[in-house]
N, C-alpha and C positions, 0 to 999 in steps of 0.2 A: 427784504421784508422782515420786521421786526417780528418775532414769535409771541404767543399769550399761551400762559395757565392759569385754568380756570380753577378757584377756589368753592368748594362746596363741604359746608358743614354738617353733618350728619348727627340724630338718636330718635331710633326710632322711624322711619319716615320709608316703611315697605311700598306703603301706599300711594307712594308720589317722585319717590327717588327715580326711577325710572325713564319714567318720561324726561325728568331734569334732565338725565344722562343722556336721553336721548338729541335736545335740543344743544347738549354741547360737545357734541363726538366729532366734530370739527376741527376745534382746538387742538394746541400742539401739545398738553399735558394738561390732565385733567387729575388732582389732587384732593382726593375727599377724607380728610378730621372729623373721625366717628369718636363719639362718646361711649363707645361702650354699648351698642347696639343692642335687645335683649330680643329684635323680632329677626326679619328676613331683609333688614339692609343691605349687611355685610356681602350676602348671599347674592343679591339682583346686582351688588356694585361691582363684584368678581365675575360678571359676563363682559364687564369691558374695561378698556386697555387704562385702568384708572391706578394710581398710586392710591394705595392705603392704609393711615398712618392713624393708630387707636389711641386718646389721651383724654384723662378723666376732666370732666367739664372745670373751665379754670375761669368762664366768664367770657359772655359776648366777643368783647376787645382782648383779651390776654389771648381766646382759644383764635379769634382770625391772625393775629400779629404771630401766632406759635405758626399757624399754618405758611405765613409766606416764607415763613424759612424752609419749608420743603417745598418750592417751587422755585421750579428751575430757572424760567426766565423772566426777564424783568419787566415785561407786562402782565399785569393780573386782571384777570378778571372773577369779580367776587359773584356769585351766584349761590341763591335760598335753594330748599329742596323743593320748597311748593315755588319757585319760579320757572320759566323755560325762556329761553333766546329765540327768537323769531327769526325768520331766515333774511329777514328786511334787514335786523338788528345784525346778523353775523356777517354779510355784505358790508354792511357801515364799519363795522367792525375793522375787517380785515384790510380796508380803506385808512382807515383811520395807522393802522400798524406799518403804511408806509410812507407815512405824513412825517414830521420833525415838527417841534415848536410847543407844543402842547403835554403835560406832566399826570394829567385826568381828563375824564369825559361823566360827567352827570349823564344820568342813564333813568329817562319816566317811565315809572312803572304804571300802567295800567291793571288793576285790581278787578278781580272776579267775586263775589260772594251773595249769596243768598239767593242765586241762579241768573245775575245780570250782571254784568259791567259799570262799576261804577265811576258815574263822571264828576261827581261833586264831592260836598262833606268833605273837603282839603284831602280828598285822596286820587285825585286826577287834575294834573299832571303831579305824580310825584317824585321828586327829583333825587337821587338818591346815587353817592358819589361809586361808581362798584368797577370803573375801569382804570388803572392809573397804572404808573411806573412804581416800582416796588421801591427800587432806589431814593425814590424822590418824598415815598410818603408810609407812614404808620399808622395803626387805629389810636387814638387817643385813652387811654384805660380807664374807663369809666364804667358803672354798674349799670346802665341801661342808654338806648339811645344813641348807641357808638357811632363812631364817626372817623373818618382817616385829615389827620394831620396830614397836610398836601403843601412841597414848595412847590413852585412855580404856575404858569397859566392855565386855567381849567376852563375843557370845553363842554358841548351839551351834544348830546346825539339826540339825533332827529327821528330815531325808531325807540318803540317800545320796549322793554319788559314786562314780560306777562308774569302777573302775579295772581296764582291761585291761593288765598289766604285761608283766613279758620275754615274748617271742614265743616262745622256749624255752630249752632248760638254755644252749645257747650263750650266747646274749643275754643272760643274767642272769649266767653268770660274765664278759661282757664288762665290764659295768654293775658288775663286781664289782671287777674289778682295776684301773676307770678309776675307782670311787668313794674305794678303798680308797688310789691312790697322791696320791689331794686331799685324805684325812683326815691321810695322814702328813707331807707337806708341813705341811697345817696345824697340826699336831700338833708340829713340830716349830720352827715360830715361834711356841709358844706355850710353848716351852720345855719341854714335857712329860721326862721321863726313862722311861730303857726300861735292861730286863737280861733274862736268860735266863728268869727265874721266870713273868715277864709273858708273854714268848712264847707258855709252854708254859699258864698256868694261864688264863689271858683265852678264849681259843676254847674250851677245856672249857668253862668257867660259860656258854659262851654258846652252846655246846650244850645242856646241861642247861636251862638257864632257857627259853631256848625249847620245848625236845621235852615236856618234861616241867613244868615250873613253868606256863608260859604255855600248855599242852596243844597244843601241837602235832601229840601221838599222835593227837590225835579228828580230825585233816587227813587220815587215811591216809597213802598214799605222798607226795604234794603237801608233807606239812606234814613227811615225814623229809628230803625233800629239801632244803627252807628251813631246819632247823636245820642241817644237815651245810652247805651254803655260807653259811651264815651264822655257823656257826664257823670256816670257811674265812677269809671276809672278815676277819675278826677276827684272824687269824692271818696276812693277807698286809700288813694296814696297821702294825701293831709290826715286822712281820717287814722292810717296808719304812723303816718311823723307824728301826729299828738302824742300817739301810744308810747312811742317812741321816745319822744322827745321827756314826756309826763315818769315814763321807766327810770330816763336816766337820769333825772333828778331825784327819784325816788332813790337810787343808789347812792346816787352824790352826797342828800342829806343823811343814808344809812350808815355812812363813812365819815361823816363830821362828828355821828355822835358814838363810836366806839373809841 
């Protein structure tokens, strides 16, 4: 039977680490990449048999890619601090680790927030790559949105991951304006272009597509909430690349004329 270590990023997270740890104390090596914790992380993560390895935030993709170099065996399994593994999921799991033929497993997250479950607004099924062969696959280093570079054939498990997301509206427009200002940086070495029309028409469609195309009406209040800041998002990442983009032409021209 092929062995797994389970990948868990850490700063800050007294409040939910815990639990994490508890749905992965199965595992044959559990590796947690703390940032530099300033609460009671470090402290709840030192009750169990976890490796723990302190490195100052280097970015989504650079800080997971740093971590699989300290885990031991060549299946990984990546895990959030507000996630937990379901015991359906650690069964499938351990199954799966005595299978051959397959390099990943897409792993749906099922999402908690605003005190329900939600099944719509493109956040159920969410498919999200977090079991693979370390050998086979990297995060790609990008500024938001990572993702593992994967050779060979990828499968899907058939159990959830439980995802307890923002803690509340706060926290998720926090999450919101610190995701939204790594898309327009990136966004903006990628030479994207922007004007007024994009502003104003991008967060509409992505209101609609969410409330209504992706049914987020059948969410009740939960699911109006996630498309209004999720056309928010939308509207503060362009709204940010203009700033951006309008700055660095501002430089460019302050440099032609010296």
């Amino acid at each position: 039977m092929g062995k797994v270590s389970v990948l868990i990023l850490t700063y800050n997270e007294e409040d939910r680490i815990e639990d994490c740890l508890k749905s992965v104390i199965w595992a044959d090596e559990i590796v947690v990449l703390d940032s530099f914790s300033t609460d009671r992380t470090l402290e709840i993560v030192e009750k169990y048999p976890a490796k723990i390895i302190q490195q100052k935030w280097l970015g989504f993709a650079k800080q997971r890619n740093l971590g699989l170099n300290y885990c031991s065996h060549n299946w990984i399994l990546v895990v959030d601090a507000d996630e937990r593994v379901t015991q359906e999921l650690q069964k499938e799991i351990r199954q799966i680790l005595e299978q051959d033929g397959y390099s990943g497993y897409y792993i749906s997250r099922r999402t908690y927030f605003l005190g329900k479950w939600i099944k719509h607004c493109g956040w159920y099924p969410d498919y999200v790559l977090r079991l693979f062969c370390k050998e086979r696959g990297k995060y790609k280093e990008q500024m938001v949105h990572e993702s593992v570079k994967l050779e060979g054939r990828i499968g899907y498990c058939k159990s959830d991951l439980l995802h307890y997301t923002y803690r509340d509206i706060t926290h998720y427009l926090e999450k919101m304006n610190q995701y939204s200002s790594l898309a327009a940086c990136q966004m903006l070495d990628e030479g994207k272009k922007i004007n007024h029309s994009t502003i104003f028409f991008r967060p509409s469609w992505a209101w609609l597509k969410i409330y209504f195309l992706r049914r987020g009406f059948l969410d009740g209040w939960p699911g109006l909430v996630i498309s209004i800041i999720s056309a928010f998002y939308v509207w503060l990442k362009y709204t940010k690349l203009y700033s951006l983009v309008h700055y660095k032409e501002g430089e460019d021209d302050a440099g032609k004329t010296n």
